[in-house]
C-alpha positions in Angstrom: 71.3 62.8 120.2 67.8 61.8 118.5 68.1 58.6 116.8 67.5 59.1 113.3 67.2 57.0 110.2 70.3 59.4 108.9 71.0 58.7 104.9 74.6 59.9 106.5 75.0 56.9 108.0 75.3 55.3 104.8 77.6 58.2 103.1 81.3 59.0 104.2 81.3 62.1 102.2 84.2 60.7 99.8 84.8 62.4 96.5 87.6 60.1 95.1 88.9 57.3 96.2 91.8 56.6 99.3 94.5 56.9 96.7 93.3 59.9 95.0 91.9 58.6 92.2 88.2 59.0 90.7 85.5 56.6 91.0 84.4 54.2 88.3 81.0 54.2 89.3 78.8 56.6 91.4 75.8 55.4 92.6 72.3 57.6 93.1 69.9 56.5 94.8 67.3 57.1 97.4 64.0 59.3 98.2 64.0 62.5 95.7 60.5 63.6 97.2 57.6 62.7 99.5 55.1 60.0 97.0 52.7 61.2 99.9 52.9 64.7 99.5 50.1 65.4 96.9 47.7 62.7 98.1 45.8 65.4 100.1 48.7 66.9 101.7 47.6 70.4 102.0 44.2 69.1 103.4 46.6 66.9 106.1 48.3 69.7 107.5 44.9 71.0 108.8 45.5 67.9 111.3 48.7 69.4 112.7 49.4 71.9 115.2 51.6 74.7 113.9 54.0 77.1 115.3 54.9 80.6 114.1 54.4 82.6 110.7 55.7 80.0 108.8 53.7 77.2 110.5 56.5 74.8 111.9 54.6 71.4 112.4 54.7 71.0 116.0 56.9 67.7 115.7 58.2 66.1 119.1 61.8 67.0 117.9 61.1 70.6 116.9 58.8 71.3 120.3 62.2 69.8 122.2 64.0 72.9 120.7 61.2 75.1 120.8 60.8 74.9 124.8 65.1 75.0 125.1 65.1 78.1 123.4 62.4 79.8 125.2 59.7 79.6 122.4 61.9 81.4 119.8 60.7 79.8 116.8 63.5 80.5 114.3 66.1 79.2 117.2 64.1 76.0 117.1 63.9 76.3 113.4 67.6 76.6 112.8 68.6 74.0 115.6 67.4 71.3 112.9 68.0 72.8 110.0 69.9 69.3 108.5 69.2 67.0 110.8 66.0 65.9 109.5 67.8 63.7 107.0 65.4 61.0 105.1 65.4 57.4 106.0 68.4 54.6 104.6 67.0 52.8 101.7 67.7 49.3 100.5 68.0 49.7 97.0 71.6 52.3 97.0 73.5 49.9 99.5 72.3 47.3 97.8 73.7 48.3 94.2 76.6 49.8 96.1 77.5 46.1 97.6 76.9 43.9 94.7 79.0 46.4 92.4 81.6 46.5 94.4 81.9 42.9 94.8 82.5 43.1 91.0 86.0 45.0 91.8 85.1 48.3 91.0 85.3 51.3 93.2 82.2 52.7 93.8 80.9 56.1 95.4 77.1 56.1 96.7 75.1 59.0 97.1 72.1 58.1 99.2 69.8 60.7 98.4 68.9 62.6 94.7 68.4 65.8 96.7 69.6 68.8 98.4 73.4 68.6 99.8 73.5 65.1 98.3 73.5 66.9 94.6 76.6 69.2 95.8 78.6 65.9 96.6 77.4 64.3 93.3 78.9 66.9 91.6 82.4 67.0 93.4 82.3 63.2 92.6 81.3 63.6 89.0 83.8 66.3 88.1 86.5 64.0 89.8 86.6 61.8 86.8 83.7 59.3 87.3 83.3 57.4 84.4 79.4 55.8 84.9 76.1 56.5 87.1 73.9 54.2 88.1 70.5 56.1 89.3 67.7 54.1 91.0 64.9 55.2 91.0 62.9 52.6 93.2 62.2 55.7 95.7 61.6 58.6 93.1 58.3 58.8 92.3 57.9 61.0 88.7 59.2 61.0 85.5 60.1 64.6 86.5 62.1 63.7 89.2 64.1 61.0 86.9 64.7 63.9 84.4 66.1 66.1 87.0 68.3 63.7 88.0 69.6 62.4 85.3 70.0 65.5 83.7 71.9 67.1 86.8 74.3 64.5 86.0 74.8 65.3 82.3 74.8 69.0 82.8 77.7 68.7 85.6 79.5 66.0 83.2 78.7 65.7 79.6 80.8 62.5 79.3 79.4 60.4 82.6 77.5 57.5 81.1 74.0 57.3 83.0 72.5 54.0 83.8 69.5 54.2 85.0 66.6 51.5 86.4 64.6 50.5 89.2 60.3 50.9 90.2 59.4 53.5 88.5 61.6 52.0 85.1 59.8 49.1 85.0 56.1 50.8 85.9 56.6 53.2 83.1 57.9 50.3 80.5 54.4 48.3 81.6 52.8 51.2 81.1 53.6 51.7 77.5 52.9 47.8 77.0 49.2 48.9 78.4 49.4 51.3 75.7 50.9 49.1 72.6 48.0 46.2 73.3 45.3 48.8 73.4 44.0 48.7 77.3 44.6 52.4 77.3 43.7 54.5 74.9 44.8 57.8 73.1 42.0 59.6 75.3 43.7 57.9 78.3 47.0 59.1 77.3 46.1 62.7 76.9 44.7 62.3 80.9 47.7 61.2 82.5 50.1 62.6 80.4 48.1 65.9 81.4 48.9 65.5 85.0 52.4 64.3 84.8 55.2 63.6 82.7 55.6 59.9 81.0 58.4 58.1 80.2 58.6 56.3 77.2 55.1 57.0 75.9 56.8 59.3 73.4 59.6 57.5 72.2 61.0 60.7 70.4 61.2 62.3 73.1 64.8 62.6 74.2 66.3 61.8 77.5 69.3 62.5 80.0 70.2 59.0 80.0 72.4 56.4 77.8 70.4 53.1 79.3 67.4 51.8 81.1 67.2 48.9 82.3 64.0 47.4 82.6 63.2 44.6 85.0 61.7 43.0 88.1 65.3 42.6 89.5 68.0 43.6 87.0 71.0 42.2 88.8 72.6 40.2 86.4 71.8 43.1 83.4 73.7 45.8 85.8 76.4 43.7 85.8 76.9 42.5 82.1 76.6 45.9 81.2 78.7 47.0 83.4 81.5 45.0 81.8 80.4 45.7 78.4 80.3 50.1 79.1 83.7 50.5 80.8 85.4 48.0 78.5 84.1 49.7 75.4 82.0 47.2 74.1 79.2 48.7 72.1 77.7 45.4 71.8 75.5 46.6 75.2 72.8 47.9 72.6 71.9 44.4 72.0 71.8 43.3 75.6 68.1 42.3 76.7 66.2 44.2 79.0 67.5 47.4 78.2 66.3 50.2 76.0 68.9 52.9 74.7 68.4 55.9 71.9 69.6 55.3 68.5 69.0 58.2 65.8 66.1 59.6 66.7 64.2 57.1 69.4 64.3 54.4 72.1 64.8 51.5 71.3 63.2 48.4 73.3 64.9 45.7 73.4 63.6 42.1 74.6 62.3 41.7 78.4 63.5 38.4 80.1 62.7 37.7 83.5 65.8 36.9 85.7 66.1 34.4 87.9 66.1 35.0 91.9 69.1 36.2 93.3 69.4 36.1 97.3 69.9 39.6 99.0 72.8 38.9 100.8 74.4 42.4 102.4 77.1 43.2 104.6 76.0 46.7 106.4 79.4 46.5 108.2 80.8 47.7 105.1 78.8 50.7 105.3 77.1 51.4 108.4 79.3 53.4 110.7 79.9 51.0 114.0 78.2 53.2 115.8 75.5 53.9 113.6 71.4 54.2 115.3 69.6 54.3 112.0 66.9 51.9 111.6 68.6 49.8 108.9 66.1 48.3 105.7 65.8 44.5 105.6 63.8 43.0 102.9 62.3 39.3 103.9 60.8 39.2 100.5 60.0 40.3 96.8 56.6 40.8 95.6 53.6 40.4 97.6 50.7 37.6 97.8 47.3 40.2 98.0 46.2 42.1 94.6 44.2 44.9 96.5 42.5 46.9 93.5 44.3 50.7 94.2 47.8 48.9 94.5 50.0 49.6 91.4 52.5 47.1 92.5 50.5 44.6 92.7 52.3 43.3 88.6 55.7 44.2 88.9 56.9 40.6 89.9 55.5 37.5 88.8 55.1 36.4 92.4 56.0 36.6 96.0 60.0 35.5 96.8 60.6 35.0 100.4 64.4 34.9 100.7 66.1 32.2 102.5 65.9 32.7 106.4 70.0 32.4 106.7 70.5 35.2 104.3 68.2 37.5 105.9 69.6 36.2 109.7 73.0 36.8 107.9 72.0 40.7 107.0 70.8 41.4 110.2 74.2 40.0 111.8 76.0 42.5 110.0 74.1 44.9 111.0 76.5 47.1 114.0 75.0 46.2 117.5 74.6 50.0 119.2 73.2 50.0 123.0 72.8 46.6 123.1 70.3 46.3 120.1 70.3 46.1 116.2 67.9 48.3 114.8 65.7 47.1 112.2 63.2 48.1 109.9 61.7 45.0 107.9 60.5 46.8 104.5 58.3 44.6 102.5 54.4 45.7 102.1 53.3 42.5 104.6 56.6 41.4 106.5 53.7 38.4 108.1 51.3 37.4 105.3 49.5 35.0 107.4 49.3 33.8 111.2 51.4 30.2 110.3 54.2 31.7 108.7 54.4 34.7 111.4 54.3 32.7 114.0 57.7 30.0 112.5 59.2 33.4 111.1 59.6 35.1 114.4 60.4 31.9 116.8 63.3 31.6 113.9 64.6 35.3 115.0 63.6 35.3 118.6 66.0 31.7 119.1 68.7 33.5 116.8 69.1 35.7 119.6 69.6 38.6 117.0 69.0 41.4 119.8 66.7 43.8 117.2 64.4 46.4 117.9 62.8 46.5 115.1 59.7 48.3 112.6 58.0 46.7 109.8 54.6 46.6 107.9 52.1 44.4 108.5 48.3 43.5 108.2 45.8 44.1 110.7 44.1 41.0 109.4 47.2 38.9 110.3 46.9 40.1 114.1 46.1 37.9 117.1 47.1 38.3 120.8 50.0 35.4 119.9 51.3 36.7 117.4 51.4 39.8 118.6 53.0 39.1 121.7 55.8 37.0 119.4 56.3 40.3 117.8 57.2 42.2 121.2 58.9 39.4 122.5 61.4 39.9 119.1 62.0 43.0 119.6 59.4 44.7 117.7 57.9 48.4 118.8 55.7 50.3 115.7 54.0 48.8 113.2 52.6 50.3 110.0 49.6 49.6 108.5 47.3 50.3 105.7 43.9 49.7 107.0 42.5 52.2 104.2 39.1 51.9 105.5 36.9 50.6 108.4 33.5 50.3 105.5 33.1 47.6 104.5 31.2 49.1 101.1 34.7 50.3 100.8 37.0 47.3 101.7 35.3 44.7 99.3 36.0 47.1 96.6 39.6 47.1 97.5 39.7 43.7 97.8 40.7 44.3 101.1 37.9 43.8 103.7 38.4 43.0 107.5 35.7 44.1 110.1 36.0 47.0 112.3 35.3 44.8 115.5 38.5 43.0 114.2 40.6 45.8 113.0 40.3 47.4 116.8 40.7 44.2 118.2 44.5 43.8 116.6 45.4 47.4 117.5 44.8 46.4 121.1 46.9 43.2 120.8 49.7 45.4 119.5 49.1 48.6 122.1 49.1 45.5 124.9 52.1 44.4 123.8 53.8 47.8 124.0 53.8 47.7 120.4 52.5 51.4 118.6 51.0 51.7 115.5 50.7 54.1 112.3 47.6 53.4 110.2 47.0 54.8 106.8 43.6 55.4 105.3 42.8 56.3 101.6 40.2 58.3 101.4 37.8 58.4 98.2 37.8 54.9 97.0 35.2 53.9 94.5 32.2 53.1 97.5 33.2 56.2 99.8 30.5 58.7 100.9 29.9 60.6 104.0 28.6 57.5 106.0 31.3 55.4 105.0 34.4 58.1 106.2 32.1 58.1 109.0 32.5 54.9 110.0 36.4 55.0 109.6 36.7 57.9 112.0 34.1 56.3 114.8 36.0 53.1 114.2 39.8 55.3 114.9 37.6 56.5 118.1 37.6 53.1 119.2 41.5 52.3 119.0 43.1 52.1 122.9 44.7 54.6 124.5 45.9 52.8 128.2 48.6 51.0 127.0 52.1 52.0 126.9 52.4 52.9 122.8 51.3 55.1 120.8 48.4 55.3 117.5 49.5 57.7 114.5 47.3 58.1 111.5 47.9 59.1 107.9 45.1 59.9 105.7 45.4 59.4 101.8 43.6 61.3 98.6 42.2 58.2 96.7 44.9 58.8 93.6 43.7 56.6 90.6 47.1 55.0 89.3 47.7 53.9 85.6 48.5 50.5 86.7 46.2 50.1 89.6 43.1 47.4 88.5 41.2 50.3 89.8 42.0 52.2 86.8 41.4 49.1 84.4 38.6 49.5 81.6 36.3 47.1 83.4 36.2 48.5 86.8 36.2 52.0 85.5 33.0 51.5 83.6 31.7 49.1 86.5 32.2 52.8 89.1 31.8 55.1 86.7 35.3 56.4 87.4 35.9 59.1 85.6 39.5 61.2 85.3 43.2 60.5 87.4 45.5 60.4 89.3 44.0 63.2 92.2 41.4 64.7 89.8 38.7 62.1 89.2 34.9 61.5 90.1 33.0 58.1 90.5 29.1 56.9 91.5 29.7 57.6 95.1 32.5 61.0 95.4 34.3 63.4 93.6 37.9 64.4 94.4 37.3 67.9 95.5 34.4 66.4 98.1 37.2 63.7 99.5 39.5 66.6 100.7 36.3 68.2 102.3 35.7 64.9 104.1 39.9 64.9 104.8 39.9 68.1 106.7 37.2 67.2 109.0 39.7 64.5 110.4 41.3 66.6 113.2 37.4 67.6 114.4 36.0 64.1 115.2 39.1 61.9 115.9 40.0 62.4 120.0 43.5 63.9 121.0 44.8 60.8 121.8 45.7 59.9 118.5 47.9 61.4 116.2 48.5 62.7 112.9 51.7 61.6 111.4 54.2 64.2 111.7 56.7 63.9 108.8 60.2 65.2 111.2 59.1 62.4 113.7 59.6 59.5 110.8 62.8 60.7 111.0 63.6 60.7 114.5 62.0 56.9 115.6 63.3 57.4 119.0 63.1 60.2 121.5 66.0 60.2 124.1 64.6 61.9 127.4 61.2 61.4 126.5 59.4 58.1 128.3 56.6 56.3 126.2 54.3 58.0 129.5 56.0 61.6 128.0 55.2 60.9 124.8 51.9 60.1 125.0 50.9 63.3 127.3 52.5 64.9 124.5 50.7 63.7 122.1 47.4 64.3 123.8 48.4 67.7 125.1 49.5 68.6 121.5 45.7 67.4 120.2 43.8 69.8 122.2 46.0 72.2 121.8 45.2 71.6 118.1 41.5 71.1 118.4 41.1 74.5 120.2 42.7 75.8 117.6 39.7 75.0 114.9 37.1 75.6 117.2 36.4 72.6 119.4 35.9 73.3 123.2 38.2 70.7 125.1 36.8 68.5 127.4 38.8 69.1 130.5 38.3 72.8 130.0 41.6 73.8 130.3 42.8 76.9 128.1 45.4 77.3 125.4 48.1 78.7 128.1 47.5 75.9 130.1 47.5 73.3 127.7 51.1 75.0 126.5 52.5 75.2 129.8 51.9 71.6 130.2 53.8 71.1 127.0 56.5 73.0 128.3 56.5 71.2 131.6 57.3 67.2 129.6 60.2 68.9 127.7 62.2 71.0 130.3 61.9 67.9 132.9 64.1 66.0 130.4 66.2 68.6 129.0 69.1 67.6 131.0 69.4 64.6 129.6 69.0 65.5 125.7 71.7 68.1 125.3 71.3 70.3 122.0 71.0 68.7 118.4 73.8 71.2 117.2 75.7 74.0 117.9 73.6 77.1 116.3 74.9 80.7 116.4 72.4 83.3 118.0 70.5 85.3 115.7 71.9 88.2 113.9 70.6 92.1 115.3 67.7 93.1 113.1 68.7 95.5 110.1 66.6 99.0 110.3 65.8 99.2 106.4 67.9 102.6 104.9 65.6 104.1 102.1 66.4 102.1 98.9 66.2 98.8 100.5 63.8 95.4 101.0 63.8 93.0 102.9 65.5 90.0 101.5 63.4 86.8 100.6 63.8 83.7 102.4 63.2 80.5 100.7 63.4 77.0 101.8 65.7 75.8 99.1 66.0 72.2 100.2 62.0 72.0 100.1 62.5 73.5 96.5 64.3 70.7 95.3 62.8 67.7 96.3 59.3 68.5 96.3 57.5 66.8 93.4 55.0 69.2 93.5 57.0 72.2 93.4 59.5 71.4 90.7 56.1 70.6 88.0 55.4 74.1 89.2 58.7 75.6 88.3 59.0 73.1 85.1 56.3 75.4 83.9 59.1 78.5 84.1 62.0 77.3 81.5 64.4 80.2 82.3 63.7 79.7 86.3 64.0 76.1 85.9 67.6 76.0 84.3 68.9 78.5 86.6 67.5 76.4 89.8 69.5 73.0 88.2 72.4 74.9 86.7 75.2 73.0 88.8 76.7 76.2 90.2 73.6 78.2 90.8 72.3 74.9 92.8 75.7 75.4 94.9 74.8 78.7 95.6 71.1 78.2 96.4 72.7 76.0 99.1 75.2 78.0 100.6 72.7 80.3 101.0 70.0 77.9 102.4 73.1 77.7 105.4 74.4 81.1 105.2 71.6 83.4 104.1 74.2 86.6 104.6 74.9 85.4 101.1 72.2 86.9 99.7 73.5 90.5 100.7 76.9 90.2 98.2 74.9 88.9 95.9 72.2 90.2 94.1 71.8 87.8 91.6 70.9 85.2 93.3 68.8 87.1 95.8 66.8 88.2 92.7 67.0 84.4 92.2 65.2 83.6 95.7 62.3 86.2 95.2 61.3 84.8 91.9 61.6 81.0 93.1 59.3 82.6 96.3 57.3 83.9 94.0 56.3 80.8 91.8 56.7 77.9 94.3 54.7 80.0 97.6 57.5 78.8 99.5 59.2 80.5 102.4 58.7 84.0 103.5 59.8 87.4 103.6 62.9 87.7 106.5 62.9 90.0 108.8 66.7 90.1 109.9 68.8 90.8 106.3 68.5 93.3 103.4 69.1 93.2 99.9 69.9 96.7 97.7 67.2 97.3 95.3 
């Protein structure tokens, strides 16, 4: 099997408890869309090779199935269809544990999304009395909204509790807004682009309390007690804010004292769980780079104590001989000195980790770098953002390019890989400076054993970035937000002209990120050797595509059979993903009938950008989060024969296809006129 970080592995599927009985608390939390996704996204997937009609990134896992199936695209297609699950997340477990240690029982839903709705409403109409939704991985207002009001809609009564990032950025907001930093004109511009929380205050939402706060451990808790007990005296609790009459109410913020994040992922994890399992070392971070908009959401950095975290990773189910690990703080290593004590701490711990984590390149030396492999570590992510140094110092952010390549080789040397993100449009950027960003990528190694993935970002100007501050607006000239802005150097629409040039100047040997292949760290069957043939193969293949003549002049059916040649050496040893039925016998259309749409319902649902788009069509909007249409939606995304006994909701499917662009018409069902 591929070795995913499964949300499964932290979800047994319960609806009610062993004895029968419902829940007291249900807990929602997790990724309800892809932050990344509108930050030059369509501009990205010009970087990808694509497969068939409907333009299948040509991920490692999907070419696996591709070349098993003979090149059948849909085969391949349908031989993932949910597996591709989205990555564990700290914050659900972590609510999950710390409730449950309270003596409640508690039911967590890992994901705000797809099949993870269908359970959440099982679980709801069980009886649940309260939900707490988290929303330090959902990224809009919108999102929150849905959510939340999923939960209303499938039970009136549930009491919804809801905190977490994007709580506490919106509440800061609104403070930005009550001294006067922002203005009405302000207001009007981001309020244009997406929906705002609290801005509004009587504007009515799905949910009976917020709570607002760095941490928000000890709030949960008290009120908690106070809800299921019946104590109305919660109103008066600080940090919260809750509706009375007509509008929210805000009541005091007090910062709460530090409270170690002590875990026990026994309780959870499966035993033989391979998902690479989220470990924070720390709270906050020490760097204030100027596009960050976390840079104010906690007073200052907290490095837990090294016995909790050592205590976490103990608990963590030891699977082929190793702990998987992913270390999830912006800059697991803010300096050399601290690296250096950190990692000698795990490496005499004997902790057997493999383990993934962010970093900066700054931070790198051939030391440290070989303390990092010697621990256990094998990818890296970092945000370089750019090699220009016009760029970096207005970022706050500046290393040299002579430095920057020199850490990527430490790493590479080390057998360590990489994944480096870029932002592209900063106040600074022109031509030149992209330039010298992509001649800089050009440099990175490529005769070691690990790999170098890329990420390139739309410059998005955030409401609580210092970017987006009065002063350093007026000192650039920035002008607009969010994804639509101008400045003294670039416009937005110009920085996705520079993005799509990417895939023509950078050489094969690196690679774009691939979004299925976050999901599936490992690759059984396929050597770090494999992989990187693959990778290169899979660049020319994509370069040919957009015009560029490949230097070993090998043609397309060449390159492909190469391809083809990696995967069926080691198809022996991966056996199938999943059982898949064969295709149905085409249908011959009889006069009176259409084909019957296809649409990619679980994209539907947790794409950001899609659900503003069908926000826009009220009537479409509460049939798509109608609990018992949603259900129906996915039964059909499984089964589309569906679609033939019903007509409704194949009527459904063409208008959502319609609206959203996504999916296709299919070629192998009908539906009646």
């Amino acid at each position: 099997m591929s070795i995913a970080m499964a949300s499964e592995a932290v979800c047994d599927d319960s609806i009610v408890t062993p004895d029968g009985k419902p829940f007291d608390i249900v807990v929602c939390a997790g990724s309800c869309s892809d932050a990344t996704a509108a930050a030059g996204g369509e501009q990205r997937k010009g970087t990808f090779l694509t497969i068939g009609e409907d333009a299948h990134p040509a991920s490692i896992p999907f070419l696996r199935e591709y070349f098993r199936y003979n090149r059948d695209v849909d085969m391949a297609a349908r031989a993932l269809v949910g597996l591709e699950q989205r990555e564990v997340t700290c914050a659900g477990p972590y609510i999950r544990n710390l409730i449950a240690a309270e003596g409640y029982t508690v039911a967590l839903v890992p994901h705000c999304e797809g099949a993870h709705l269908l359970r959440l409403k099982r679980i709801l109409e069980a009886g649940t009395r309260v939900a707490v939704v988290s929303t330090a991985m959902i990224y809009a207002a919108e999102l929150v909204e849905m959510v939340c009001g999923f939960i209303k809609e499938c039970a009136p009564d549930t009491t919804v509790i809801c905190g977490g990032t994007h709580i506490l950025k919106a509440w800061k907001l609104k403070q930005l807004v009550d001294k006067g930093v922002y203005n009405q004109e302000h207001v009007k511009m981001y309020t244009a682009v997406t929906q705002q929380l609290f801005l509004d205050v009587h504007q009515p939402l799905p949910v009976d309390a917020f709570i607002v706060n760095a941490r928000g451990e000890i709030t949960l808790r008290a009120l908690l007690k106070k809800m299921l007990s019946g104590d109305e005296s919660w109103r008066e609790m600080d940090n919260i804010i809750h509706w009375r009459k007509d509008e929210w109410v805000f009541n005091t913020m007090v910062e709460e004292p530090y409270t170690p994040l002590v875990m026990d992922w026994s309780l959870i994890l499966p035993p033989d769980s391979r998902c690479f399992v989220p470990i924070p070392v720390a709270t906050g971070c020490p760097f204030h780079c100027s596009f960050c908009d976390f840079w104010d959401l906690h007073s200052k950095e907290t490095r837990h104590p090294i016995e909790v975290i050592i205590g976490n990773i103990r608990s963590i189910p030891v699977v082929d001989d190793v702990r998987r690990i992913f270390f999830t703080d912006d800059n697991l290593i803010p300096n050399k000195e601290y690296g250096m004590k950190f990692l000698k701490i795990l490496y005499d711990a004997d902790l057997h980790m493999r383990w993934i984590s962010f970093i900066r390149a700054a931070t790198v030396t051939e030391e440290l770098a070989e303390m990092m492999a010697k621990t256990g570590c094998t990818k890296v992510m970092i945000g370089v953002e750019s090699a220009a140094y016009e760029v970096q110092k207005n970022m706050n952010k500046v290393i040299s390019p002579d430095k920057l390549v020199a850490a990527i080789r430490a790493l590479n040397k080390n057998g360590i890989s990489t994944f480096t993100t870029y932002i592209c449009g900063f106040p600074g950027e022109t031509e030149d400076t992209f330039r010298t960003t992509l001649d800089t990528m050009n440099q990175y190694p490529c005769e070691y054993n690990a790999t170098n993935e890329y990420q390139f970002l739309k410059f998005a100007a955030l409401p609580l970035a210092k970017i987006s501050m009065p002063e350093l607006r007026e000192k650039f000239h920035l002008i607009g937000g969010y994804l639509t802005w101008k400045h003294d150097t670039l416009d937005s629409d110009k920085a996705g002209e520079l993005m799509e040039r990417v895939a023509h100047v950078l050489k094969p040997d690196l690679t774009p990120y691939y979004p299925a292949e976050a999901y599936f760290i490992e690759d059984p069957g396929v050597t770090i050797e494999d992989k990187k043939q693959i990778i290169r193969l899979r660049g020319l293949i994509a370069r040919a595509g957009v015009g560029i003549v490949n230097e070993d002049n090998h043609d397309q059916a060449a390159l492909w059979n190469a391809l083809e040649a990696i995967f069926k050496k080691s198809e022996a040893m991966v056996p199938p993903m999943q059982k898949i039925a064969p295709p149905p016998e085409p249908v011959v259309l009889q006069p009176g009938q259409k084909r019957r749409p296809k649409v990619d319902v679980q994209k539907v649902m947790s794409d950001h950008t899609v659900i503003k788009r069908l926000m826009k069509s009220p009537k479409i909007w509460l049939q798509v989060t109608n609990p018992k249409m949603l259900g129906k939606l996915m039964q059909a995304a499984v089964d589309p024969s569906v679609l033939d006994k019903d007509p409704k909701l194949a009527r459904l499917c063409e208008k959502l296809q319609k609206i959203t662009g996504i999916g296709a018409e299919g070629g192998a069902h009908t539906v009646m006129e």
